[in-house]
N, CA, C and O atoms as a GROMACS GRO file, in nm:
protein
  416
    1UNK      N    1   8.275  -1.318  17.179
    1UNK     CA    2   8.195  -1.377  17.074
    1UNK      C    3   8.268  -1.499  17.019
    1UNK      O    4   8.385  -1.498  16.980
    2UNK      N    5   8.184  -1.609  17.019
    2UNK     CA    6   8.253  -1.733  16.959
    2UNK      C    7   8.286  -1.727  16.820
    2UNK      O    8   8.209  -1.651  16.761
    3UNK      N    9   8.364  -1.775  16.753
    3UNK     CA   10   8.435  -1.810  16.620
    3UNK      C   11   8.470  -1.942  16.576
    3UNK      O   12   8.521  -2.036  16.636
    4UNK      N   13   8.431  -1.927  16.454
    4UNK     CA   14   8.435  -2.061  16.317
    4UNK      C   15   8.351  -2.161  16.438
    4UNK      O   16   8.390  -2.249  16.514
    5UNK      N   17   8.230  -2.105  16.416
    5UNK     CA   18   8.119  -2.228  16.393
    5UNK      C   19   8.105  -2.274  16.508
    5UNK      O   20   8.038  -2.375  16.528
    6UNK      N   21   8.194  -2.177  16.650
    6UNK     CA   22   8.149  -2.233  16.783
    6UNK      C   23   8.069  -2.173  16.838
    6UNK      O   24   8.064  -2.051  16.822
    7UNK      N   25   7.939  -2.268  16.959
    7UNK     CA   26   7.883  -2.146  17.021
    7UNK      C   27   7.903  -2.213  17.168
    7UNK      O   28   7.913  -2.325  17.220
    8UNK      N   29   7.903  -2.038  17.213
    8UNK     CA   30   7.947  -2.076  17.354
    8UNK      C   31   7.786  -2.133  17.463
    8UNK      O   32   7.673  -2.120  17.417
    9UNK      N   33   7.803  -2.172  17.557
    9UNK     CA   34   7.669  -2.234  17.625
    9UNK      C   35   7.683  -2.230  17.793
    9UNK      O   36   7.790  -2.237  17.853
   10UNK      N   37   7.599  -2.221  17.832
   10UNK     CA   38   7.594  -2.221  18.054
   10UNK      C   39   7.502  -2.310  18.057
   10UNK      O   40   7.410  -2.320  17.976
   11UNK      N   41   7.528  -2.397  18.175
   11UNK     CA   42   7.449  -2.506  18.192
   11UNK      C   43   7.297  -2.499  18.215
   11UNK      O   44   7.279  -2.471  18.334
   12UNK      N   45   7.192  -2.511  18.157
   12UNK     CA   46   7.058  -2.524  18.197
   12UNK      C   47   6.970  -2.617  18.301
   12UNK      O   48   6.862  -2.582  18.347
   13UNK      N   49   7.024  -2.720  18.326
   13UNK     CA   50   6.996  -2.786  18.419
   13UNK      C   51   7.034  -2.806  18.601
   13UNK      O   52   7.150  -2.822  18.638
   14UNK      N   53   6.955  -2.803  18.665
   14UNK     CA   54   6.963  -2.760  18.798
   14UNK      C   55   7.032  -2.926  18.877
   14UNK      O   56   6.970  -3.032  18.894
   15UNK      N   57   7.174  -2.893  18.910
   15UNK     CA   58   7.222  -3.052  18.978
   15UNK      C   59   7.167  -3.030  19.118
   15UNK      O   60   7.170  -2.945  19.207
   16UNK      N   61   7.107  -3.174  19.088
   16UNK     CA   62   7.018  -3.228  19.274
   16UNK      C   63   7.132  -3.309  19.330
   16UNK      O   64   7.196  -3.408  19.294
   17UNK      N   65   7.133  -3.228  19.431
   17UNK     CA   66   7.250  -3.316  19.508
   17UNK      C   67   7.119  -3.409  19.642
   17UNK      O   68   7.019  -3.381  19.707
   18UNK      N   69   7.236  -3.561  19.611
   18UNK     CA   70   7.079  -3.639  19.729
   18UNK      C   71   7.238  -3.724  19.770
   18UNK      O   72   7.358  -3.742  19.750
   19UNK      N   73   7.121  -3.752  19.840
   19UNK     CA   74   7.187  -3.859  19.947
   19UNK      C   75   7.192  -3.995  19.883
   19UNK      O   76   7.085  -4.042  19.844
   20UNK      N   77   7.309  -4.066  19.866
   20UNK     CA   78   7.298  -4.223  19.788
   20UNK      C   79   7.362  -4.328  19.900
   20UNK      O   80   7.468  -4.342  19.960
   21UNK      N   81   7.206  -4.405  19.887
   21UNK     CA   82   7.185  -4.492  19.956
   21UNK      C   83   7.331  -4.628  19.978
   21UNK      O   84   7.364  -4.686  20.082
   22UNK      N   85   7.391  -4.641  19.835
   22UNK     CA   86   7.576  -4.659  19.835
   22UNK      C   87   7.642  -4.576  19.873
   22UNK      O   88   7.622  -4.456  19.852
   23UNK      N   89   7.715  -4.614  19.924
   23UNK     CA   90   7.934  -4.535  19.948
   23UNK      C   91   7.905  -4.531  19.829
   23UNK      O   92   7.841  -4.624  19.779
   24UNK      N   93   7.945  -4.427  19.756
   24UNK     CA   94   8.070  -4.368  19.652
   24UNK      C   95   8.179  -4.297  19.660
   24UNK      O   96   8.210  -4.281  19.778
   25UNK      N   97   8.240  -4.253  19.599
   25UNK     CA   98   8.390  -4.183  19.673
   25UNK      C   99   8.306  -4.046  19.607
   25UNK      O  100   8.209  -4.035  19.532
   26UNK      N  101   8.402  -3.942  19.681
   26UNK     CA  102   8.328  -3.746  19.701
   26UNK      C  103   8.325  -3.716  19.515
   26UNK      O  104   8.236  -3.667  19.447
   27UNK      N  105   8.456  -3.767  19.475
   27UNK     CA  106   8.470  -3.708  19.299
   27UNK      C  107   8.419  -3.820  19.223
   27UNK      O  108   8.489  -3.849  19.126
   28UNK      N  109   8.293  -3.907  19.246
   28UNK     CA  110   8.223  -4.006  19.135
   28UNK      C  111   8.141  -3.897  19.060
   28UNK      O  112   8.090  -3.796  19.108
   29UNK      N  113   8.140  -3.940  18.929
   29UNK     CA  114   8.069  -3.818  18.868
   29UNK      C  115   7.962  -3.932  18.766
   29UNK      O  116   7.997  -4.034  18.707
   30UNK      N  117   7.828  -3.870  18.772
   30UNK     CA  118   7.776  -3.953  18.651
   30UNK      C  119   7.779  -3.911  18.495
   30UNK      O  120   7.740  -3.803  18.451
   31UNK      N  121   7.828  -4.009  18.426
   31UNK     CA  122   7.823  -3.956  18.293
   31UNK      C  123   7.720  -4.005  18.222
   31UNK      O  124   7.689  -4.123  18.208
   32UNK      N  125   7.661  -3.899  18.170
   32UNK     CA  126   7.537  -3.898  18.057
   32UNK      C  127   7.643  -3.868  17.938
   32UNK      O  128   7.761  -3.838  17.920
   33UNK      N  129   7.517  -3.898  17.862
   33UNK     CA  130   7.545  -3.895  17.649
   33UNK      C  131   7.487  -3.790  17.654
   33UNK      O  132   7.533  -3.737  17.553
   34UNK      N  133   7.414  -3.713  17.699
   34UNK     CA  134   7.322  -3.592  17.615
   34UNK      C  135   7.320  -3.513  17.746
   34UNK      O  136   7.325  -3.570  17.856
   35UNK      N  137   7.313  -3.377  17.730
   35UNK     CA  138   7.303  -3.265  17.823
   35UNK      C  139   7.220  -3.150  17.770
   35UNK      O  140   7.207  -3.135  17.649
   36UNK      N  141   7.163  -3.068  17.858
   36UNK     CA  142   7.079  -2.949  17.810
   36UNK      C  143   7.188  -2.830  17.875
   36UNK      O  144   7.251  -2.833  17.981
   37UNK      N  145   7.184  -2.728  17.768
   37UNK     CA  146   7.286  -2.665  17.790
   37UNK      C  147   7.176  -2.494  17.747
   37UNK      O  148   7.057  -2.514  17.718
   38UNK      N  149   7.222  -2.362  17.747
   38UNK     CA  150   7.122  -2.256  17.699
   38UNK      C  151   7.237  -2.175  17.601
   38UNK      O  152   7.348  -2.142  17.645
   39UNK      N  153   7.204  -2.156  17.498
   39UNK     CA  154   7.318  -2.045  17.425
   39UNK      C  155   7.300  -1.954  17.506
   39UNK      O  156   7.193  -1.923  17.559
   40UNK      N  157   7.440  -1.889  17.523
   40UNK     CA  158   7.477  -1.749  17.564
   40UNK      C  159   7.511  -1.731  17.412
   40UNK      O  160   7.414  -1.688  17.349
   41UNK      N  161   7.597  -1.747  17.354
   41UNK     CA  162   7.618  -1.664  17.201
   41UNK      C  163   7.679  -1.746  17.114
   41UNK      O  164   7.765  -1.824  17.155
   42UNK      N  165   7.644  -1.740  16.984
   42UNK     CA  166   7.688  -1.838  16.867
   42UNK      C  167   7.781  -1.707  16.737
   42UNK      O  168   7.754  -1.587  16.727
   43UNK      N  169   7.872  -1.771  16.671
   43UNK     CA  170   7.951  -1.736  16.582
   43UNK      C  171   7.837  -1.690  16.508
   43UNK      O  172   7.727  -1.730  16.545
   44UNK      N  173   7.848  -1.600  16.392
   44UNK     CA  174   7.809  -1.531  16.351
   44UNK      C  175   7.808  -1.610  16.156
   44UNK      O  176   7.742  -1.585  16.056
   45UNK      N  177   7.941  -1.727  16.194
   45UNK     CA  178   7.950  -1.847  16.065
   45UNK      C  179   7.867  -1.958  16.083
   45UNK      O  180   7.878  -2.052  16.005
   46UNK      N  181   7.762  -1.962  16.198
   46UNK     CA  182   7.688  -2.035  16.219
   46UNK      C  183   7.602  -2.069  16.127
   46UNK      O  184   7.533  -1.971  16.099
   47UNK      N  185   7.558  -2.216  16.031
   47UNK     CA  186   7.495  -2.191  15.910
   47UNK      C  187   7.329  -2.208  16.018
   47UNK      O  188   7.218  -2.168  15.982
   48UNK      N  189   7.351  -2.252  16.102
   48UNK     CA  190   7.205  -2.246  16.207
   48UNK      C  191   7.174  -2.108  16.255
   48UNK      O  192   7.272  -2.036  16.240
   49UNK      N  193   7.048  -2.032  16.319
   49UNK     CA  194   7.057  -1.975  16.354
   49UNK      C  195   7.005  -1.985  16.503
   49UNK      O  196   6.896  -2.030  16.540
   50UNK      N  197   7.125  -1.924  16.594
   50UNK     CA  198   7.054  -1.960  16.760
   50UNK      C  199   7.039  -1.860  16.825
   50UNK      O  200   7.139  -1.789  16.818
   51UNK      N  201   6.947  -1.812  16.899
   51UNK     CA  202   6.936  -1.699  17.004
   51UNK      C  203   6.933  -1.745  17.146
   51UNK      O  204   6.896  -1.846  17.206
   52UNK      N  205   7.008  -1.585  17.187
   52UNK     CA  206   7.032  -1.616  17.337
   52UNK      C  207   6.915  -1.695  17.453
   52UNK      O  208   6.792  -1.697  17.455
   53UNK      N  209   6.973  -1.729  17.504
   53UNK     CA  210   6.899  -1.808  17.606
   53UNK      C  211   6.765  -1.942  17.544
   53UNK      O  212   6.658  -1.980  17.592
   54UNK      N  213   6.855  -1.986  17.404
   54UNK     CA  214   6.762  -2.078  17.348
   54UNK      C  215   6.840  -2.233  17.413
   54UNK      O  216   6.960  -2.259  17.420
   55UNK      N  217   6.746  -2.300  17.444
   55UNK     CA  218   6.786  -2.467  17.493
   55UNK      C  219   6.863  -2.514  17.418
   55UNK      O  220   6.890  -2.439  17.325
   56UNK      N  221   6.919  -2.621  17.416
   56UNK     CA  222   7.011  -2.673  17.327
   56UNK      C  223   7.040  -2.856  17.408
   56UNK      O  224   7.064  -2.872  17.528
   57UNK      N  225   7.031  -2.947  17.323
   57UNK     CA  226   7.085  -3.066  17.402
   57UNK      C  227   7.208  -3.128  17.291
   57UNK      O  228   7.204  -3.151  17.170
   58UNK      N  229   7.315  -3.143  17.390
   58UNK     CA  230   7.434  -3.161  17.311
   58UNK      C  231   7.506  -3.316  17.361
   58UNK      O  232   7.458  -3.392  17.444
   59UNK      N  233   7.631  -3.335  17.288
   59UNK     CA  234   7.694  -3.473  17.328
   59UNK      C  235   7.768  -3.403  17.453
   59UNK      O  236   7.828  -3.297  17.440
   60UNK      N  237   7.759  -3.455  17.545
   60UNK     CA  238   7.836  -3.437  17.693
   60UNK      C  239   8.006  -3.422  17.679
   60UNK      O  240   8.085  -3.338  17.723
   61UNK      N  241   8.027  -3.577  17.573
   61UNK     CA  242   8.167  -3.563  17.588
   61UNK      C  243   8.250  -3.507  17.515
   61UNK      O  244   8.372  -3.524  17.518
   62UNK      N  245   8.171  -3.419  17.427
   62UNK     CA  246   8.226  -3.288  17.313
   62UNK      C  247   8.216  -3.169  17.360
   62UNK      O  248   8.266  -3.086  17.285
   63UNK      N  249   8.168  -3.125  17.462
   63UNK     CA  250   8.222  -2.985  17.521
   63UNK      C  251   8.321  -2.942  17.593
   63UNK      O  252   8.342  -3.016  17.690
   64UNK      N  253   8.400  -2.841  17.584
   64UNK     CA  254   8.501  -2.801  17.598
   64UNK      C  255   8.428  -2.636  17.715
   64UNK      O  256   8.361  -2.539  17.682
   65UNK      N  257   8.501  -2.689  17.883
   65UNK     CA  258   8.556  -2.598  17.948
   65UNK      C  259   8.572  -2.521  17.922
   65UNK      O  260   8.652  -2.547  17.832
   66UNK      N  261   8.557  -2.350  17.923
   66UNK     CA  262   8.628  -2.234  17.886
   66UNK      C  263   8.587  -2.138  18.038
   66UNK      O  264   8.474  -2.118  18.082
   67UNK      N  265   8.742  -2.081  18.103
   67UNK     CA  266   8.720  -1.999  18.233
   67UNK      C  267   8.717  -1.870  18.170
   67UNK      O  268   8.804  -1.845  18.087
   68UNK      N  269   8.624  -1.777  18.199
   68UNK     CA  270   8.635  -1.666  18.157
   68UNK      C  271   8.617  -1.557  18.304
   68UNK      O  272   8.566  -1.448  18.329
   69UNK      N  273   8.683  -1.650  18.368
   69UNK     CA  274   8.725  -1.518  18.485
   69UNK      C  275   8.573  -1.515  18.587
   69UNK      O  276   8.564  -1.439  18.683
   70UNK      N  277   8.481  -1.595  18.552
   70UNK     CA  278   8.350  -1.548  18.636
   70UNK      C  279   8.307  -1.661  18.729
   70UNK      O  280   8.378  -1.761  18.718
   71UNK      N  281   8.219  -1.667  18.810
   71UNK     CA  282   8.197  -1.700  18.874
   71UNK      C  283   8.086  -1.829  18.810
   71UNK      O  284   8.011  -1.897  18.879
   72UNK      N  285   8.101  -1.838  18.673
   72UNK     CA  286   7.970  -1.924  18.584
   72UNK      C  287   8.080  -2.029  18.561
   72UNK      O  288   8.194  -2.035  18.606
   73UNK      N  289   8.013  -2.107  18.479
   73UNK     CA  290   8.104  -2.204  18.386
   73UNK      C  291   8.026  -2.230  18.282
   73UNK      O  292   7.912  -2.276  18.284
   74UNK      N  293   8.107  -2.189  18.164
   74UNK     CA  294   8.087  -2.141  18.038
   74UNK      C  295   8.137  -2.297  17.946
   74UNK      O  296   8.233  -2.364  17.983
   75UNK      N  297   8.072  -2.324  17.851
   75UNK     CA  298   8.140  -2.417  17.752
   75UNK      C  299   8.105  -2.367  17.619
   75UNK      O  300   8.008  -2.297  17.592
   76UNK      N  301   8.224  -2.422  17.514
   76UNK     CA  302   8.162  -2.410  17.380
   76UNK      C  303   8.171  -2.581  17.313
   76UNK      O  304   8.220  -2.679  17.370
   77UNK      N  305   8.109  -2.575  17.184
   77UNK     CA  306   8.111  -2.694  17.091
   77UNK      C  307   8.082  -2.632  16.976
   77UNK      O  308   8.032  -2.519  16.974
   78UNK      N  309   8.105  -2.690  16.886
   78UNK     CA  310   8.113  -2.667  16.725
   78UNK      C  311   8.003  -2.721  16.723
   78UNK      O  312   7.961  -2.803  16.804
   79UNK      N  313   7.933  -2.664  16.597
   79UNK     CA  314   7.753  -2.609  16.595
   79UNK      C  315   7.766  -2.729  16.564
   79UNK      O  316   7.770  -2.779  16.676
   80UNK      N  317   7.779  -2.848  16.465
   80UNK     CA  318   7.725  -2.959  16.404
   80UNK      C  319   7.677  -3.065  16.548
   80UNK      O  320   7.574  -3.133  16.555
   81UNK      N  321   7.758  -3.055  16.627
   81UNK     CA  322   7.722  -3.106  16.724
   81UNK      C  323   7.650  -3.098  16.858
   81UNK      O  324   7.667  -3.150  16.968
   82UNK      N  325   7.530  -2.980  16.782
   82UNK     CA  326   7.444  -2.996  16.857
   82UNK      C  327   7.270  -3.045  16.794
   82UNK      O  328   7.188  -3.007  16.710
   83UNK      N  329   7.284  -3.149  16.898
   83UNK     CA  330   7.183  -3.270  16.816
   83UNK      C  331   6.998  -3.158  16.818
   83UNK      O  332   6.920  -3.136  16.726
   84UNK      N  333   6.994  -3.124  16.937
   84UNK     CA  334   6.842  -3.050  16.906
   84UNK      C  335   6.834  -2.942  16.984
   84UNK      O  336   6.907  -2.925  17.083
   85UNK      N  337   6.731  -2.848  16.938
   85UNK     CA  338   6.698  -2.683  16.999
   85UNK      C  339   6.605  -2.706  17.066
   85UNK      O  340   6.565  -2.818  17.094
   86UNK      N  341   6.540  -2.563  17.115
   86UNK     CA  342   6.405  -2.533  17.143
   86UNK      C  343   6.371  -2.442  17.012
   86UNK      O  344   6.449  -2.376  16.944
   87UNK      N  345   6.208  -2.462  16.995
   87UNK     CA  346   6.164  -2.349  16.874
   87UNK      C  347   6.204  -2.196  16.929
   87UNK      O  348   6.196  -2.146  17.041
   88UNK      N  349   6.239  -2.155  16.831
   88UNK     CA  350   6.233  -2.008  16.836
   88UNK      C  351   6.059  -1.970  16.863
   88UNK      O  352   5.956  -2.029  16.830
   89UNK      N  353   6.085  -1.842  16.940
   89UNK     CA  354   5.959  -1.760  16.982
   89UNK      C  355   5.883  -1.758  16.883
   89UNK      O  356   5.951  -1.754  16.781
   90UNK      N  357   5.720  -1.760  16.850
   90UNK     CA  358   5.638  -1.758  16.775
   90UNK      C  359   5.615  -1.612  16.781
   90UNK      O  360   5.583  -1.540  16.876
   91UNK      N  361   5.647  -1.574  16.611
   91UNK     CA  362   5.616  -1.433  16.572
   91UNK      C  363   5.439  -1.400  16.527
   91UNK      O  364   5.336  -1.461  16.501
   92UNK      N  365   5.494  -1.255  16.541
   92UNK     CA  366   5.317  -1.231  16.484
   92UNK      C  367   5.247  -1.291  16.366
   92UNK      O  368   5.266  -1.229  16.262
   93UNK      N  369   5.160  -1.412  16.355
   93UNK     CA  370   5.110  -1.506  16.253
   93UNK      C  371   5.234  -1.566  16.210
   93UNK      O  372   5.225  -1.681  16.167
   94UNK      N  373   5.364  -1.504  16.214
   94UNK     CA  374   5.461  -1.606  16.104
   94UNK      C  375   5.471  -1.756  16.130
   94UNK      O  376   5.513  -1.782  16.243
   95UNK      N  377   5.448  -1.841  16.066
   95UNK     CA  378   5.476  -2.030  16.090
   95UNK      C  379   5.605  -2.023  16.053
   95UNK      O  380   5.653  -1.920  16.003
   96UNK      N  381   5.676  -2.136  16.074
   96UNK     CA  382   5.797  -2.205  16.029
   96UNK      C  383   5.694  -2.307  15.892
   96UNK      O  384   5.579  -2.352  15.882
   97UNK      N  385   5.796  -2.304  15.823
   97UNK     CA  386   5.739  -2.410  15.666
   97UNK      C  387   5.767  -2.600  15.762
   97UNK      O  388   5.862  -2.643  15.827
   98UNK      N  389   5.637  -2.662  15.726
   98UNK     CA  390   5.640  -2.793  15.786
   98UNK      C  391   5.776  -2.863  15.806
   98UNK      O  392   5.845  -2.811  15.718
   99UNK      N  393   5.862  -2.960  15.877
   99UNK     CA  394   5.958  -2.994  15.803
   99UNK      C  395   5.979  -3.120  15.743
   99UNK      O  396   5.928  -3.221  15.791
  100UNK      N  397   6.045  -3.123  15.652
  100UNK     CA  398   6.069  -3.268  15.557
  100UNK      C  399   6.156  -3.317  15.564
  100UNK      O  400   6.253  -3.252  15.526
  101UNK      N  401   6.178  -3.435  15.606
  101UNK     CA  402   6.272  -3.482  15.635
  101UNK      C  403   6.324  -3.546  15.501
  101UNK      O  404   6.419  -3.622  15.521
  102UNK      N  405   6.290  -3.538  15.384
  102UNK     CA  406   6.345  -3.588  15.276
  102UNK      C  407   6.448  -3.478  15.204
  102UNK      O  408   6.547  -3.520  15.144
  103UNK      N  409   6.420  -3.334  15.214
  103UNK     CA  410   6.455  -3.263  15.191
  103UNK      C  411   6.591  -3.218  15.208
  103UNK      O  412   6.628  -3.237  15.323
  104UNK      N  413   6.686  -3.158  15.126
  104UNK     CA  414   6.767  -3.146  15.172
  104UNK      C  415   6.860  -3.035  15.122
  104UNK      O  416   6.967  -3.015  15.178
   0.00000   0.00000   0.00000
């Protein structure tokens, strides 16, 4: 279980490996600003609340590696820095209250 405000994440997006029409060398890697990532599990000091297997798109170059012995690859980041979710599941009649962006 992650702690002080980290949550841990597995990659959500499926890498297409293609054929490029340039030479590049075998370890060119492309770097993006934003990534989709899925909570596996968030701290419990989280002032957000996230459930498992909810989307998440985060800054690329703020996640942090963690091997936990498996055959996955696991990352965490500190909650502030994750820029947007997916909605939580729609409950029986319950809405979310509109949101305001003035509000605070």
């Amino acid at each position: 279980m992650p702690l002080n405000k980290y949550v841990l994440l597995e990659g959500a997006e499926k890498k297409e490996e293609s054929q490029s029409p340039v030479l590049v060398p075998e370890d060119y890697k492309v770097v993006r600003d934003f990534g989709m990532y899925r909570i596996v599990e968030s701290s419990s000091r989280c002032e957000n609340y996230f459930t498992a297997g909810q989307l998440v798109v985060v800054e690329e170059n703020m996640l942090r590696e963690v091997d936990l012995g498996e055959n996955k690859k696991y990352y965490v980041i500190p909650e502030n820095l994750i820029v947007l979710r997916s909605e939580e599941p729609k409950t029986s009649g319950a809405q979310l209250p509109p949101y305001n962006e003035n509000a605070d």
